[in-house]
C-alpha positions as CSV (number, residue, x, y, z in Angstrom):
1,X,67.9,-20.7,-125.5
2,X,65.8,-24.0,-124.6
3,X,64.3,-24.7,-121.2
4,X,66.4,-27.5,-120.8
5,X,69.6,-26.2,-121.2
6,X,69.1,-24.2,-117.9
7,X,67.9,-27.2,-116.3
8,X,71.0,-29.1,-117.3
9,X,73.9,-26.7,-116.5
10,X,75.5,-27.2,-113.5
11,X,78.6,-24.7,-113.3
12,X,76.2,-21.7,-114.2
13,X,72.2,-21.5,-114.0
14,X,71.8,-18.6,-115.8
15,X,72.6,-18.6,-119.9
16,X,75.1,-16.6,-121.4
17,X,72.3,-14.8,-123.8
18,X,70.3,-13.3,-120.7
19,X,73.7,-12.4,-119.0
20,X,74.4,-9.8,-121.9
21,X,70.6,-8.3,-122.1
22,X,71.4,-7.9,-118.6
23,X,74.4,-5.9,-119.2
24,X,72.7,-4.1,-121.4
25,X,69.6,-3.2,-119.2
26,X,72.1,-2.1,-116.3
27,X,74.6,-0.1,-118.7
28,X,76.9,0.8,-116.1
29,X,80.6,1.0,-116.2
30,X,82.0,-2.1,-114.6
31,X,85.2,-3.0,-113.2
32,X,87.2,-5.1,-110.9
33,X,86.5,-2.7,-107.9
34,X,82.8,-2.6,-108.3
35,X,82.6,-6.1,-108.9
36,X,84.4,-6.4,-105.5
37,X,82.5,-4.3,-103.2
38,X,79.2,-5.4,-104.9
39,X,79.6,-8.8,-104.2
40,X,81.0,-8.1,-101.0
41,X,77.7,-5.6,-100.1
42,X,75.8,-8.7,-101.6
43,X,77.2,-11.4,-99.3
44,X,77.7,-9.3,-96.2
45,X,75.1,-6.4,-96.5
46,X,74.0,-4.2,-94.8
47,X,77.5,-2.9,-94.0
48,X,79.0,0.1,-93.7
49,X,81.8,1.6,-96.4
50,X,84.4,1.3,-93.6
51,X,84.1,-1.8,-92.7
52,X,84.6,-3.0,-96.5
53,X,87.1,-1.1,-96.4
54,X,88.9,-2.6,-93.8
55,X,88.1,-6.1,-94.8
56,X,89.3,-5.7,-98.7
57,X,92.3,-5.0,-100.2
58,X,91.2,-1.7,-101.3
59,X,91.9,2.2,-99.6
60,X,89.2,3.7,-97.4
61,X,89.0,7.0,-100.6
62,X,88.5,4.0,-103.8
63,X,85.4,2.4,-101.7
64,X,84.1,6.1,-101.1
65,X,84.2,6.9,-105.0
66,X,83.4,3.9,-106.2
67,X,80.3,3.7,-103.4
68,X,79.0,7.3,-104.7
69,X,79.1,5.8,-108.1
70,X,77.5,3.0,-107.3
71,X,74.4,4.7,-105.2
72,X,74.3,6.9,-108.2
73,X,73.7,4.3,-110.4
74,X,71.5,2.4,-108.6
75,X,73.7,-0.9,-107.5
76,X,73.6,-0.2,-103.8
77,X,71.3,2.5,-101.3
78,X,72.4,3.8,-98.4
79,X,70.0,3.7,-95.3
80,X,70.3,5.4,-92.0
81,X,69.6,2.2,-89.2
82,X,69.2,4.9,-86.4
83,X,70.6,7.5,-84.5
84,X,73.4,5.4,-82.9
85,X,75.4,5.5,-86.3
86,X,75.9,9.2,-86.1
87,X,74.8,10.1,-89.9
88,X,76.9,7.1,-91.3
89,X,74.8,4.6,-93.8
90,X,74.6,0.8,-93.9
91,X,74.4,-0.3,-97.8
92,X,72.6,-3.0,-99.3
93,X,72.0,-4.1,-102.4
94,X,69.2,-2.9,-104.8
95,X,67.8,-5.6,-107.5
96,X,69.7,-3.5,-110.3
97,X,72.7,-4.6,-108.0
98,X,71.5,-8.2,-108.2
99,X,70.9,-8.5,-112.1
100,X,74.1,-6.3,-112.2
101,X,76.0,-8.9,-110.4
102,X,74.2,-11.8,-112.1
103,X,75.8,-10.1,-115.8
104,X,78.9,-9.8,-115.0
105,X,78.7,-13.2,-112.8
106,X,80.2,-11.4,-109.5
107,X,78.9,-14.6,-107.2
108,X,77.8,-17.5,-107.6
109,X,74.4,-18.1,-109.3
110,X,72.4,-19.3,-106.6
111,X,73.6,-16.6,-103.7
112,X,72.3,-13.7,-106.1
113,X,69.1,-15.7,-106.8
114,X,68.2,-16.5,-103.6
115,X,68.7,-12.8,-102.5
116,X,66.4,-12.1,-105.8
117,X,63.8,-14.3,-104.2
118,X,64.3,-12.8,-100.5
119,X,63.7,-9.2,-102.4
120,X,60.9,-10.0,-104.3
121,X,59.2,-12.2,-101.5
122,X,59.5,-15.0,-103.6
123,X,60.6,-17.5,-101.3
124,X,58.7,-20.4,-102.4
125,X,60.1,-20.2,-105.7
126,X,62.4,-22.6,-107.1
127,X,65.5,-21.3,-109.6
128,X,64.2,-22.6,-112.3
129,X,60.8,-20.5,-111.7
130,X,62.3,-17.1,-111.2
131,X,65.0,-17.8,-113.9
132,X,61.9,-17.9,-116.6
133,X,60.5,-15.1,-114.7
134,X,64.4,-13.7,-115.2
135,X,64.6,-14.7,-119.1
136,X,61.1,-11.9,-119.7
137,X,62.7,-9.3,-117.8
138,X,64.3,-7.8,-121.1
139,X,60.9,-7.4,-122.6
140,X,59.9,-5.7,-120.4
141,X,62.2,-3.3,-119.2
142,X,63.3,-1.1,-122.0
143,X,66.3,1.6,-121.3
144,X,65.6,3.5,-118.1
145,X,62.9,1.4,-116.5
């Protein structure tokens, strides 16, 4: 993959190549209902499991299993805000969530890497800076970094 080719696509930033070591750094079992509530705990995050639930076409019990898979695996956490919440979580994305969505192409590009860049304080950078930052990330991590 040349350097220019990511400057010159306009439907997708990120190339196909690092899309699949992606999916195979995250090795998760991904479906239509993850996909779903990842994007939609990427675009609206923190929320709570109800609430996407109520806003998605899905039942209140898929959201729950699918969650517990997903904090299991590392896509999403679950964080206690305070005590007004009575033991329920808010969930947010994790950056395995991020790269995860950026494999399978759950959002648009730019939306996951600007959270990428809000995550790892990297707010001055442009997308073409982290993406090459991106493209040596499967050097790096090997199997269950």
């Amino acid at each position: 993959m040349k350097y220019s080719d990511i400057i010159t696509g306009n439907a997708s930033l990120i190339p196909e190549s690092l899309r699949l070591e992606f999916r195979r750094l995250v090795n998760v079992e991904y479906d239509n209902v993850v996909n779903d509530i990842l994007a939609y705990v990427i675009m609206r995050g923190p929320i709570t499991l109800y609430r996407i639930s109520r806003e998605t076409p899905y039942s209140i019990s898929s959201i729950y299993k699918k969650a517990k898979y997903m904090v299991k695996n590392n896509l999403i956490i679950a964080k206690e805000v305070d005590d007004k919440l009575n033991g329920r979580h808010m969930y947010e994305a994790t950056v395995k969530g991020l790269l995860t969505c950026l494999a399978y192409k759950c959002l648009d590009d730019d939306a996951i890497l600007n959270r990428l860049k809000v995550k790892w304080n990297l707010r001055n950078y442009d997308n073409i800076r982290l993406i090459s930052i991106l493209m040596i990330l499967p050097y790096v991590v090997k199997g269950e970094s």
